[in-house]
C-alpha positions in Angstrom: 0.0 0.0 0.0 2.7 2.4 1.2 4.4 1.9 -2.5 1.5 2.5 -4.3 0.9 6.0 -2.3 4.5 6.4 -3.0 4.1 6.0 -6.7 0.7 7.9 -6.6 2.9 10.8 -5.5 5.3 10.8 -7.9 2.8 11.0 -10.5 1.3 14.4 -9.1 3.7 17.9 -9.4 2.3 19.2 -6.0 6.2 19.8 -4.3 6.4 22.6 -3.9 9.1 24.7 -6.1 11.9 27.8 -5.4 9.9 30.8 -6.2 11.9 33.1 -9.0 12.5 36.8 -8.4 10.4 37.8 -11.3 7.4 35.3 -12.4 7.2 35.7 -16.0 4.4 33.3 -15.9 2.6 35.3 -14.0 3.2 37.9 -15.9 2.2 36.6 -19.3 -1.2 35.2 -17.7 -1.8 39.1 -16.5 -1.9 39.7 -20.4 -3.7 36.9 -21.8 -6.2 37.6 -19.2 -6.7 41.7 -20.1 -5.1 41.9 -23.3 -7.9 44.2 -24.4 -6.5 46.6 -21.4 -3.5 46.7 -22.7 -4.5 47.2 -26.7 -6.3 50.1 -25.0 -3.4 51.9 -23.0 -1.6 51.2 -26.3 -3.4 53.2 -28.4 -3.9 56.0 -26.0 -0.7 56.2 -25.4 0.2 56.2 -28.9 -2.6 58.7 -29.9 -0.9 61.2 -26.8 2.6 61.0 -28.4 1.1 61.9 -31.4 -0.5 65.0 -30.2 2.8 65.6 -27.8 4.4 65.7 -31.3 2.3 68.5 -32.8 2.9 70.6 -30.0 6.0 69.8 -29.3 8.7 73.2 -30.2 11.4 72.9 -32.2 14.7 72.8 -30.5 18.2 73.1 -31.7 21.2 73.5 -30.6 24.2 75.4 -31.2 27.5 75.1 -30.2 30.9 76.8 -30.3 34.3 76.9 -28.9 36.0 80.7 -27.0 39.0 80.7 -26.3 40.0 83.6 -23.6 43.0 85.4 -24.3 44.6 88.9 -22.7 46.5 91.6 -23.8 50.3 91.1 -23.9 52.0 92.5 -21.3 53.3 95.6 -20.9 57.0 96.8 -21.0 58.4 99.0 -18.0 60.5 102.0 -18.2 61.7 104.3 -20.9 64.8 103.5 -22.4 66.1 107.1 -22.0 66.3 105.8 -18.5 69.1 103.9 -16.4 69.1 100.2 -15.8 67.9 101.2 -12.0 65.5 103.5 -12.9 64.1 101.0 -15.4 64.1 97.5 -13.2 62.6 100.1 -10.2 60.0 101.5 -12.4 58.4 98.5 -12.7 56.9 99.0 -9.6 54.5 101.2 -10.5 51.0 101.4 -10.8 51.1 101.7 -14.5 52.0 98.0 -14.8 48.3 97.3 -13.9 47.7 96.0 -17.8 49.5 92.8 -16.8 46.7 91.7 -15.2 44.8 92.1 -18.1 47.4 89.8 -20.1 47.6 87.3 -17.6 45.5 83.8 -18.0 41.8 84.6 -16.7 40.0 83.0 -14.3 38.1 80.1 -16.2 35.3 79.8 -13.8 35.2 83.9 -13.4 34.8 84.0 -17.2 32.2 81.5 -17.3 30.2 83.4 -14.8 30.4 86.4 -16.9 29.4 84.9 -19.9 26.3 83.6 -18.5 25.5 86.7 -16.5 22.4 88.0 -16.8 23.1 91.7 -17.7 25.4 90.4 -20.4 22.7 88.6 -21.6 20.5 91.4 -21.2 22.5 93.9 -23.8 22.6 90.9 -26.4 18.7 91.0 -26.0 18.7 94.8 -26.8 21.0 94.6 -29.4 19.1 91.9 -31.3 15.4 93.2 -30.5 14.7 90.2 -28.9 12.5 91.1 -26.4 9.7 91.2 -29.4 9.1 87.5 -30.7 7.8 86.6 -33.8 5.7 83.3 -34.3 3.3 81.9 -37.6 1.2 78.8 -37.5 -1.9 77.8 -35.8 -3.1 76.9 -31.9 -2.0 73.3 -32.5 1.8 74.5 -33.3 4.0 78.0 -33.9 6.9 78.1 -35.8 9.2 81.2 -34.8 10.5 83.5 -37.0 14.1 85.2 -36.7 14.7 88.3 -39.4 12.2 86.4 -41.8 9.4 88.1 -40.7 7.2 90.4 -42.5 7.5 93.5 -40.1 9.7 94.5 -37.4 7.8 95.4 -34.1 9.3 97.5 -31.7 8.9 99.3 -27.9 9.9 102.8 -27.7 12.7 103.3 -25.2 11.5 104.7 -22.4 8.4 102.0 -21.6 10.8 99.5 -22.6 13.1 100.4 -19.5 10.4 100.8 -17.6 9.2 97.0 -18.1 12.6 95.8 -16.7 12.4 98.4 -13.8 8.8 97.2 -12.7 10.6 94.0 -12.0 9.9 91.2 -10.2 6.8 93.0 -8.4 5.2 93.8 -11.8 5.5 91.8 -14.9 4.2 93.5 -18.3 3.8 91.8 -21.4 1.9 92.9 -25.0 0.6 90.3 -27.5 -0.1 91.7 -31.1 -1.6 89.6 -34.1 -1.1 91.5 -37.0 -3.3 90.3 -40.2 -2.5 91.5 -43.6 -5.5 90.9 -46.2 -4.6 92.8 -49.5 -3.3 96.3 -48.5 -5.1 96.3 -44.7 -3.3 95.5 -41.8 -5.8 94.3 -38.8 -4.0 94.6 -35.8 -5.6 93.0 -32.6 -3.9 94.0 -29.4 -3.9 92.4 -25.6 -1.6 94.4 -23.1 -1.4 92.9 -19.6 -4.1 90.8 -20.7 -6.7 93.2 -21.6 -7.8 93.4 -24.9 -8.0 96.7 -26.8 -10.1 97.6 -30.3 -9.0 96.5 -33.3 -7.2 98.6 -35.1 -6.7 98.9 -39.2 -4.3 100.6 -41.1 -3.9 101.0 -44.6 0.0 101.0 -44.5 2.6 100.8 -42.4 4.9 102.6 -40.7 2.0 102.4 -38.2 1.9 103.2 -34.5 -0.3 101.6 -31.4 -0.7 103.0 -28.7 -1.5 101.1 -25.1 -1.1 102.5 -21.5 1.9 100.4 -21.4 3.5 101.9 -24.0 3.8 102.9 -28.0 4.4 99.7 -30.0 5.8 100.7 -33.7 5.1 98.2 -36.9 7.3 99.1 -39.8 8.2 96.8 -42.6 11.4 94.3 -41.9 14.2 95.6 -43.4 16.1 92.7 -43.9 14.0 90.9 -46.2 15.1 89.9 -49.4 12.9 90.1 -52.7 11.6 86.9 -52.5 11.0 86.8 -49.2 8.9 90.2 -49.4 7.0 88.8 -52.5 5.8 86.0 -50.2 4.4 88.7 -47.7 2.3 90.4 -50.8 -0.9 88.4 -50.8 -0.9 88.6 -47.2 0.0 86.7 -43.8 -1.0 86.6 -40.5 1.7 87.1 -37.7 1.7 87.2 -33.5 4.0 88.8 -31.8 4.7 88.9 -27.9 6.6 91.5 -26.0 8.0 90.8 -22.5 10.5 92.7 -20.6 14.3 92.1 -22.1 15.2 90.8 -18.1 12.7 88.0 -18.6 13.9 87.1 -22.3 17.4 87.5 -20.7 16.5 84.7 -18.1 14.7 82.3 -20.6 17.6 82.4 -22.8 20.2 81.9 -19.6 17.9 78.7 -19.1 19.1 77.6 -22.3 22.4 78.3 -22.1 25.2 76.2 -21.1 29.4 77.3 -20.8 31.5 74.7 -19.7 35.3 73.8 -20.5 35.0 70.8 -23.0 37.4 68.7 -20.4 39.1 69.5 -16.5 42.3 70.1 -18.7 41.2 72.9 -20.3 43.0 76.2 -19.1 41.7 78.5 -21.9 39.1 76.8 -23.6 35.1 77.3 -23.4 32.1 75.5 -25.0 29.2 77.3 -25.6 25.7 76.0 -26.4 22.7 77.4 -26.3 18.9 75.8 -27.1 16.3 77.8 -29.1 13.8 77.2 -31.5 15.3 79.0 -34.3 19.1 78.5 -35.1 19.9 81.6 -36.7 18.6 83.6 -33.6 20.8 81.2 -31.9 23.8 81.5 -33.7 23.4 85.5 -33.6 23.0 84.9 -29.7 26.1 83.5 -29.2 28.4 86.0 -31.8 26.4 88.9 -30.2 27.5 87.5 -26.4 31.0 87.0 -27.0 31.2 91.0 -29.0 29.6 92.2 -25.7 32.1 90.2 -23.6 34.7 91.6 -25.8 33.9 95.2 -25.1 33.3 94.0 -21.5 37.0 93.3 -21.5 37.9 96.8 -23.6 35.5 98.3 -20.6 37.7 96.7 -17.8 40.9 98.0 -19.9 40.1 101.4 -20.9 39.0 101.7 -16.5 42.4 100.1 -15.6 44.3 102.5 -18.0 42.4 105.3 -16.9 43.7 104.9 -13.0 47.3 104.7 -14.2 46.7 107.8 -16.6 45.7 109.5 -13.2 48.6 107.7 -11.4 51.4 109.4 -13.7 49.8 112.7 -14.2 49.8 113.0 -10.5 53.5 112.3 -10.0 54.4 113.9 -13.1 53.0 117.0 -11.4 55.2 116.6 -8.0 58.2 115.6 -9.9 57.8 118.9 -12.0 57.5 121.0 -9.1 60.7 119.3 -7.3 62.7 119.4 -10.3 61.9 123.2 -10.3 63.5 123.6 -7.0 66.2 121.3 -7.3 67.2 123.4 -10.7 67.1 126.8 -8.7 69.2 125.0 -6.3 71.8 124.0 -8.4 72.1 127.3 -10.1 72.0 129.4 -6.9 74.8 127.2 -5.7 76.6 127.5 -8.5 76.3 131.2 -8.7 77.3 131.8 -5.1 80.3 129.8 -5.1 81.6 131.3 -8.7 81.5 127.9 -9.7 81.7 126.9 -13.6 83.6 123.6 -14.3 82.4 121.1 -11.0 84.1 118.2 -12.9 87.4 119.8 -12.3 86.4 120.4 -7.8 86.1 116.7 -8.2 89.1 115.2 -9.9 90.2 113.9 -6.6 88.1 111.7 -6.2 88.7 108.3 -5.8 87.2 104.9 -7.8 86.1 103.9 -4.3 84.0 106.9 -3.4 82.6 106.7 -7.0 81.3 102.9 -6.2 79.8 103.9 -2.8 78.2 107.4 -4.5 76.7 104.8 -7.1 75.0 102.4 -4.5 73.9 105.2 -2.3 72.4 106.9 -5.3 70.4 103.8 -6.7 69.4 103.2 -3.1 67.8 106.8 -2.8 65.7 106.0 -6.0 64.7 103.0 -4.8 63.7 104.7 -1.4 61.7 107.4 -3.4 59.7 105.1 -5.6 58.8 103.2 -2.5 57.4 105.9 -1.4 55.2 106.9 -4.0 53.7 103.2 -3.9 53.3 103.6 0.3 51.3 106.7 -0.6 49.4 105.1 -3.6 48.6 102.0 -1.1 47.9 104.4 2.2 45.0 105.8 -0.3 41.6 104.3 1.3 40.5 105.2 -2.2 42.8 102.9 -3.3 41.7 100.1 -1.2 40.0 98.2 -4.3 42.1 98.9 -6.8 45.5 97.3 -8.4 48.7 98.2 -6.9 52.3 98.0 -8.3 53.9 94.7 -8.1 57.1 95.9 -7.4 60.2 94.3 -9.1 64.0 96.1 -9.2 67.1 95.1 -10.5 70.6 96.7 -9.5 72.5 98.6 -12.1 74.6 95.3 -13.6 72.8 93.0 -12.1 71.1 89.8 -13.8 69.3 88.2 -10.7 65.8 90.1 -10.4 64.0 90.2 -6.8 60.2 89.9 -7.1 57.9 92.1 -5.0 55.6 91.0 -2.5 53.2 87.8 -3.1 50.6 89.4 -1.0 50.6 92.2 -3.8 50.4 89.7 -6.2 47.3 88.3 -4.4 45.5 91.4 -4.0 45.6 92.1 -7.6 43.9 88.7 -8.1 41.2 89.4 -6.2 40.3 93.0 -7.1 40.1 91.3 -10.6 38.1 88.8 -9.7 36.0 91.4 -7.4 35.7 93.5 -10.9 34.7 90.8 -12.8 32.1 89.8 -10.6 30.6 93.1 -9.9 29.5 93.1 -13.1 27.2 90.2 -13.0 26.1 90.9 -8.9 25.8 93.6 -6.8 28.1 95.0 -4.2 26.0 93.0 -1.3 26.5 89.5 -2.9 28.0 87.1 -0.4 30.9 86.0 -2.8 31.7 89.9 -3.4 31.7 90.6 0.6 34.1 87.8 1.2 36.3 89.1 -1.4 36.4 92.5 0.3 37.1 90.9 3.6 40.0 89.4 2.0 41.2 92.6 0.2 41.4 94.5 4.0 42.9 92.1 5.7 46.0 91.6 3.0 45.9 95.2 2.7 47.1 95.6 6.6 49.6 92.5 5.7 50.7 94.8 2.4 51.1 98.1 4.9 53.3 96.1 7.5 55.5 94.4 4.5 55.9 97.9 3.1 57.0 99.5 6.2 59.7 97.0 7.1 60.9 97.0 3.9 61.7 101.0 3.9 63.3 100.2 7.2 65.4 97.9 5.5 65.9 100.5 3.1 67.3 103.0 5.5 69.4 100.4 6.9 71.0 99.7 4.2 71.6 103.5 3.3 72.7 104.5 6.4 75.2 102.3 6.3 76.3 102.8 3.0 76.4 106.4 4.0 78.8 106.0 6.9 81.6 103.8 4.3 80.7 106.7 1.9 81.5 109.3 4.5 84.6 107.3 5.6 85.7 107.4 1.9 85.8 111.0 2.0 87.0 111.7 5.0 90.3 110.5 3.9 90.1 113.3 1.0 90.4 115.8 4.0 91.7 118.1 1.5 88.6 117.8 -1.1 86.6 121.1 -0.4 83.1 121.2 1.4 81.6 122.2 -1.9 82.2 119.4 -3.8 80.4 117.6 -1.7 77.1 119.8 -1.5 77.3 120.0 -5.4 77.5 116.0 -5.6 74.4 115.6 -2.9 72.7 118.3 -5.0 73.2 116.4 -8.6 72.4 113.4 -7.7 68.5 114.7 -6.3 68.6 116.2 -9.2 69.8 113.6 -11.4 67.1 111.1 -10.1 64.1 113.5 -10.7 65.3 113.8 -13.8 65.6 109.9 -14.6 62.3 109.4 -13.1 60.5 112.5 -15.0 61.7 111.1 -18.2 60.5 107.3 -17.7 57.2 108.9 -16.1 56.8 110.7 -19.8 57.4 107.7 -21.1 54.6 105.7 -19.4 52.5 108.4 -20.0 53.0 107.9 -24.1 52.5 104.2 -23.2 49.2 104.9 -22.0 48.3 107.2 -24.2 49.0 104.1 -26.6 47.2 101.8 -25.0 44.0 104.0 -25.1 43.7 103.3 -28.8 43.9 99.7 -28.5 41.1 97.2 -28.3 41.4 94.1 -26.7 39.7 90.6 -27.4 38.8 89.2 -23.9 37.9 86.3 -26.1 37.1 84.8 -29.6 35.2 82.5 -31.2 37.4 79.4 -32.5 35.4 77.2 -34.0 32.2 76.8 -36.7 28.9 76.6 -34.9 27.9 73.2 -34.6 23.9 73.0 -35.6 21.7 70.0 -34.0 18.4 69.2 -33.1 17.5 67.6 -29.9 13.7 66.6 -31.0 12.7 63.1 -30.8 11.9 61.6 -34.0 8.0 60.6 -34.4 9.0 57.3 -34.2 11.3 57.1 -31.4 7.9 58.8 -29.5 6.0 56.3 -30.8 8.1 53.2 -29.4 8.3 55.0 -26.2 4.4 55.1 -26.4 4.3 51.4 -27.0 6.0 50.4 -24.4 4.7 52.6 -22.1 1.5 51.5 -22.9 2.6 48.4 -22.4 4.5 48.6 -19.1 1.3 51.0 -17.8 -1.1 48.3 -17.3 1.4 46.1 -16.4 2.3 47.6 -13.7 -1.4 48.4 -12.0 -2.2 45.0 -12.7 0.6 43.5 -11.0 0.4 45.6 -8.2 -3.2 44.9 -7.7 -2.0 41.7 -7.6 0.4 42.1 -5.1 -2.0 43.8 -2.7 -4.5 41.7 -3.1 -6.0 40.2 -0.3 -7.9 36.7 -1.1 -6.2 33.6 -2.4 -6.7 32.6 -6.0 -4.2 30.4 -7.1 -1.8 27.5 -5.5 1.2 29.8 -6.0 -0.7 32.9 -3.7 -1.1 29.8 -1.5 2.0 28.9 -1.3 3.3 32.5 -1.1 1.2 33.0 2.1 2.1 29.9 3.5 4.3 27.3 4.1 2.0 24.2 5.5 1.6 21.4 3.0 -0.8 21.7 0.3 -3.0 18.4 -0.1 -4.4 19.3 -3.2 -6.1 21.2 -5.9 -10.3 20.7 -6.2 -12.2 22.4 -9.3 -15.9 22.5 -8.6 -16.4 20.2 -11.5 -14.3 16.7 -12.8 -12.5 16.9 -9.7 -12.3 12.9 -8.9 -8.3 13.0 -9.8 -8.3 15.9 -7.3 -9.6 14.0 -4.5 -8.0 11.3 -5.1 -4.6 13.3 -5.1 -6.5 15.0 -1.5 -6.1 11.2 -0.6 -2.5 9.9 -1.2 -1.3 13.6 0.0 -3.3 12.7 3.4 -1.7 10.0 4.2 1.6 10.9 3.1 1.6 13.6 5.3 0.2 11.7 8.2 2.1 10.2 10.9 1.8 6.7 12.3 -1.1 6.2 14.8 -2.8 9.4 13.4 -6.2 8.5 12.7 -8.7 11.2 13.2 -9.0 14.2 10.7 -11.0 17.5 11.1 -12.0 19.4 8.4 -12.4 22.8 9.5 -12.7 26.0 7.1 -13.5 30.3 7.9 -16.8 30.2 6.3 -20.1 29.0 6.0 -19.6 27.7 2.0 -16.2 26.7 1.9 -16.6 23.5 1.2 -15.3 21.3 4.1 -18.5 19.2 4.5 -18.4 18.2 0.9 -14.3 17.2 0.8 -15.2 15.6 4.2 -18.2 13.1 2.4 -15.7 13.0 -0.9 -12.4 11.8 1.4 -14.2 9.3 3.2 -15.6 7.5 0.1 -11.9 7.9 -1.8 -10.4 6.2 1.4 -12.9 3.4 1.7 -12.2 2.8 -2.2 -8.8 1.9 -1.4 -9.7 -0.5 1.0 -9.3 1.6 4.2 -12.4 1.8 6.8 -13.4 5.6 6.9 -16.3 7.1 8.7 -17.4 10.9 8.2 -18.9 12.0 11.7 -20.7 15.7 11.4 -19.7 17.9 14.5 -21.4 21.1 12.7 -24.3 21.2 15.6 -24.7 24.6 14.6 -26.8 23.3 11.4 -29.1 22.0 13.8 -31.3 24.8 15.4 -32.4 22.2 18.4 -28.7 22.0 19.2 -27.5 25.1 18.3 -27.6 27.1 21.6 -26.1 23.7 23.6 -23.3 23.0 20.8 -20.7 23.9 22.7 -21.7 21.6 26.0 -22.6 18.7 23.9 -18.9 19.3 22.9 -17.1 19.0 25.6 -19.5 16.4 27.3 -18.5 12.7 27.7 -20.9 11.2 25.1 -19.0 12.9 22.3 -15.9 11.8 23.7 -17.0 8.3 24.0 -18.4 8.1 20.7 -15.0 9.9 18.5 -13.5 7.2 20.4 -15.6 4.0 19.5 -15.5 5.0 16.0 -12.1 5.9 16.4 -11.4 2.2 17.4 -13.8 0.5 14.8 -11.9 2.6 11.8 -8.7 3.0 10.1 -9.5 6.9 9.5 -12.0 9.5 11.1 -13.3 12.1 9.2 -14.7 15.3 11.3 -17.3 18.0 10.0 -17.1 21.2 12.3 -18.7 24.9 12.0 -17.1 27.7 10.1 -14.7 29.6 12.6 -16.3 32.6 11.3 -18.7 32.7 13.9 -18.3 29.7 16.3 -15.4 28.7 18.9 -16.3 25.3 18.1 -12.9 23.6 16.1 -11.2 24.1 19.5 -13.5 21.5 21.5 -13.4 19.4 18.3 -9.5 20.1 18.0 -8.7 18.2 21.0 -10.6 15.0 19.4 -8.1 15.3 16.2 -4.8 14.3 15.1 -4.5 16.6 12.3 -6.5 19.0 10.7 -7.5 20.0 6.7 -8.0 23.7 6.6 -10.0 24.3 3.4 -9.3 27.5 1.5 -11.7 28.7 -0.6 -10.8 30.0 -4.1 -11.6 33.8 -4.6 -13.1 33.4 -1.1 -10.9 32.9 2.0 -8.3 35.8 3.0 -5.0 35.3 3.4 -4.6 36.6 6.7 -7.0 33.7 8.0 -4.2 31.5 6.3 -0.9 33.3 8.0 -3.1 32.5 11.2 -3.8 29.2 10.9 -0.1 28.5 10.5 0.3 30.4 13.8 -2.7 28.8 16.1 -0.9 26.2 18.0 -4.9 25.0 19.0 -5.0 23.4 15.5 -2.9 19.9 15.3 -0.7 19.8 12.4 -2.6 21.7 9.8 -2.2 21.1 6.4 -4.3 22.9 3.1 -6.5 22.7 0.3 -7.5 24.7 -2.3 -11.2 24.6 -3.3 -14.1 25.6 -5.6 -11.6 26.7 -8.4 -13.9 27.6 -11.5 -12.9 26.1 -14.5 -15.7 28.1 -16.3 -13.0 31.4 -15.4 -10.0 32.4 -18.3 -7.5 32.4 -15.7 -8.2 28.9 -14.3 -8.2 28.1 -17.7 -5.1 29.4 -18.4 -3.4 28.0 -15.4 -4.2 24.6 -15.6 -4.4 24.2 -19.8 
């Protein structure tokens, strides 16, 4: 018997199997089942990309290359002028240019390029604060110097747009419709509509209480383009302040260096529905950034002109006096030849005479860059850099790196204060920097003239050693030599100040390219083809319904199948039973039985969570399969509750003795017990029965029975080993049909 069950068994795919990640199965059976569903969300899906499509704007793109470049940088001192004088000069203020020349910020200069007010004069310049569009509702094409007529705001309610924001925006649309020689103009200013208007040629004007809005013929038409316009056309035109049109295009704009490496190098692309207004976008921003840069020159140039004139003013009052020395000197001494007083004098007082003298100069220039820096005008504004090289020398000596450093950032502060204002947190934390490496500069400055006095001092005392073994030269030849050489360094300095000042002068007249355009615009067009939306559509309208349905699935809450079973559960599943032809089922109800149960386990209870489950009729079916097999079987109906005399006394005619007695006569006079009880719905009454049974068939209803009431059967430790079955599956139903084809 045992190898016949065995055998039985084998012949049944009941084991249960690993479940995968992702049921295809299950899947494909969720189509079959609502294929219509998914035709549908097909088709509308498809039938919206379509529309999508018509109103979909055209977008292209254009890109370029700028490189950023700077002037050359500027040579220091006049070559009238001594070695000294020359290295020393270079100290000045009028070597702010170099900053100019030296490599840019890339991320400062990609800033500026997309800052809004640079943006905003490339709007003005191109009129593109008026828009031009033809077509219908479904879909406007723009047009870009193609248009019939050119529309324009005057000047003064154009400003006034910008300054009304962001509290107030402003905006006028204008359809202008020319039938023959009439031109139908229908206005809408801040949304209210005025009368329309009619002219009979144009130049025309219209006025609104926003403003005067002038339509005059385009132009820059050609012939044929104008001989299109003849029989007439029908354009709209909107007008928004330049700061918004500034902002949309910013949106579309993008300036990045094409890789980390770059040093120079910037790509810039810009979206828009029209590539010619694209490509004039991006020549028109890179001319304004040009005379940006001409801007920041001809203001850096300016300071230095102010610099020299300045000195060139002191200098020419101290050589005045130092002349008027020299010849008073001269005259009160009856002095003509001074070369011959001084033909005593030695190649060793010469040498210390030299040094002293290129010391002095240095000590003078110093001073005019203390006084330049000492300026709290000056605070944001380049100072020298100062370099100097010894008369013979080859080794130069660099100035200070905090100089260096201030220049960079009052560069950067320039640069930025033209895209923010004065209060922007990046611009505040610049000037916190500038002050507190301008106290840095002031001590550097002031231990370096000590330095300086040092060093003079002591060459003054070998100089005066020097001559006091010429005890013999006369007094005078040393007051004449003190008073040439003041005078000789005024001099040197005057000259190389005229000299910078022609420099400047030069420099005025020259235009600078911050930056130039390197490359041909590169045209695309980032609109999806119609029928790369159209695939998308499919398989979204695909993946749509697919997706509610197989969540629906996973939240739902009653069991359907054996695999939701078997998901819910993990107790033994007996068996599959189909309300109809469902002998094969019972029978595999039977051999999965008594597989499953143990030796000496005779008595069975049938127990289910509602009325109409099915457990009375499995009971009757199990009992007649068992005795077919030769095994003796009795059903015994505990379900009092179908009995209205014993309904209120159920549960004490349960626990009494009689029942007990009887489960266990039968119980002796059988092989296997079969026990009906009520639905546990309503009644407590499986416990009391419970305690009769071995084991216990917990029948689950098909489209019925919750799986919650499954998770806690497997939990109630009142019901003996509980095992499953599925029941009442409808074979009449697509799914069951599908499932078990």
């Amino acid at each position: 018997m045992n190898k016949m069950i065995e055998n039985e068994m084998n012949s049944m795919e009941f084991q249960e199997e690993e479940a995968p990640l992702f049921d295809f199965k299950q899947l494909w059976m969720l189509f079959v089942l609502n294929w219509r569903w998914f035709i549908a969300s097909v088709v509308a899906c498809v039938m919206i990309a379509y529309i999508y499509s018509l109103f979909q704007p055209n977008d292209d793109v254009v890109s370029n290359k700028i490189q950023i470049m700077g002037n050359s940088k500027q040579s220091g001192g006049a070559a009238a002028a001594s070695k000294a004088v020359s290295g020393a000069l270079n100290a000045l203020p009028v070597s702010l240019g170099s900053s100019i020349g030296a490599p840019s910020d890339l991320e400062t200069e990609q800033e500026l390029l997309m800052s809004k007010p640079l943006i905003r004069k490339v709007v003005k310049d191109l009129g593109l604060y008026a828009e031009y569009r033809v077509g219908n509702w479904m879909r406007t094409n723009v047009l870009y110097k193609t248009q019939p007529v050119e529309v324009t705001l005057d000047p003064a309610h154009l400003k006034w747009f910008d300054d009304q924001l962001p509290l107030v925006y402003h905006e006028i649309d204008l359809t202008i419709q020319k039938t023959g020689s009439d031109y139908r103009v229908d206005v809408e200013a801040d949304g209210n509509e005025l009368p329309t208007q009619t002219f009979n040629s144009i130049p025309a004007e219209v006025k609104t209480d926003i403003g005067t809005v002038t339509i005059a013929p385009n132009p820059l038409l050609n012939a044929d383009q104008a001989k299109a316009y003849e029989d007439g056309f029908k354009l709209m035109v909107n007008i928004i302040p330049p700061k918004t049109r500034a902002l949309m295009i910013g949106w579309n704009l993008t300036v990045e260096p094409p890789s980390r490496k770059s040093a120079n190098l910037l790509d810039i692309t810009l979206h828009d529905e029209n590539y010619l207004r694209a490509i004039d976008i991006i020549n028109s921003l890179v001319d304004h950034y040009n005379k940006y840069g001409n801007e920041q020159k001809d203001e850096s140039v300016r300071q230095n002109e102010e610099f020299v004139n300045s000195r060139l003013a002191k200098l020419d009052a101290e050589l005045g006096t130092s002349d008027a020395n020299w010849e008073n000197y001269k005259r009160g001494h009856e002095i003509l030849d001074p070369d011959a007083a001084a033909s005593e004098a030695t190649e060793k007082k010469n040498e210390y005479e030299e040094q002293i003298k290129e010391i002095d100069l240095d000590i003078l220039l110093h001073d005019y860059q203390s006084d330049y820096i000492n300026n709290p005008a000056n605070l944001y504004k380049i100072i020298p850099t100062e370099t100097s090289k010894t008369e013979g020398g080859d080794n130069e000596q660099k100035g200070d790196p905090n100089i260096d450093r201030h220049n960079d950032l009052v560069t950067q502060r320039n640069d930025l204060l033209k895209s923010v204002s004065e209060k922007a947190p990046q611009v505040q934390i610049l000037n916190d920097k500038i002050k507190e490496l301008h106290t840095t500069i002031q001590t550097s400055l002031a231990r370096k003239r000590h330095s300086m006095i040092i060093k003079r001092n002591a060459k003054e005392r070998e100089y005066n050693k020097a001559m006091g073994r010429f005890s013999a030269a006369p007094k005078m030849e040393r007051e004449m030599t003190d008073i040439a050489r003041q005078r000789e360094i005024k001099q040197s300095v005057y000259l190389a100040m005229l000299q910078k000042r022609e420099e400047i002068a030069m420099d005025m007249d020259k235009n600078t390219m911050k930056g130039q355009l390197i490359d041909d615009p590169m045209i695309g067009n980032s609109n999806r083809p119609l029928y790369i939306l159209v695939l998308g559509a499919v398989l979204l309208g695909l993946i749509l319904p697919m997706g509610i349905l197989y969540l629906l699935q996973m939240f739902k809450s009653r069991i359907d199948t054996k695999q939701e079973l078997e998901e819910t559960s993990k107790l033994p599943i007996l068996s599959e039973v189909f309300l109809t032809n469902n002998d094969d089922a019972i029978r595999a109800l039977r051999t999965n039985l008594l597989y499953n149960l143990k030796e000496g386990q005779k008595v069975v209870m049938l127990a289910s969570h509602s009325k109409g489950d099915g457990k009375t009729y499995l009971a009757q079916r199990l009992v007649d399969s068992l005795t077919q097999i030769g095994k003796k079987a009795q059903y015994l109906n505990l379900n009092l509750r179908e009995d209205r005399a014993k309904t209120a006394q159920a549960a004490d005619l349960l626990a009494g003795a009689d029942v007990a007695k009887q489960i266990e006569s039968l119980k002796a006079a059988n092989d296997y017990l079969i026990l009906d009880t009520p639905e546990m719905a309503k009644y407590a009454d499986v416990y009391q029965v419970a305690q009769f049974a071995d084991a216990t068939i917990f029948v689950v209803k098909a489209e019925s029975t919750d799986k919650s009431v499954v998770k806690a059967i497997a939990k109630d430790a009142r019901i003996p080993s509980p095992m499953l079955v599925l029941n009442a599956i409808d074979m009449s139903k697509k799914k069951y049909q599908y499932l078990y084809k």
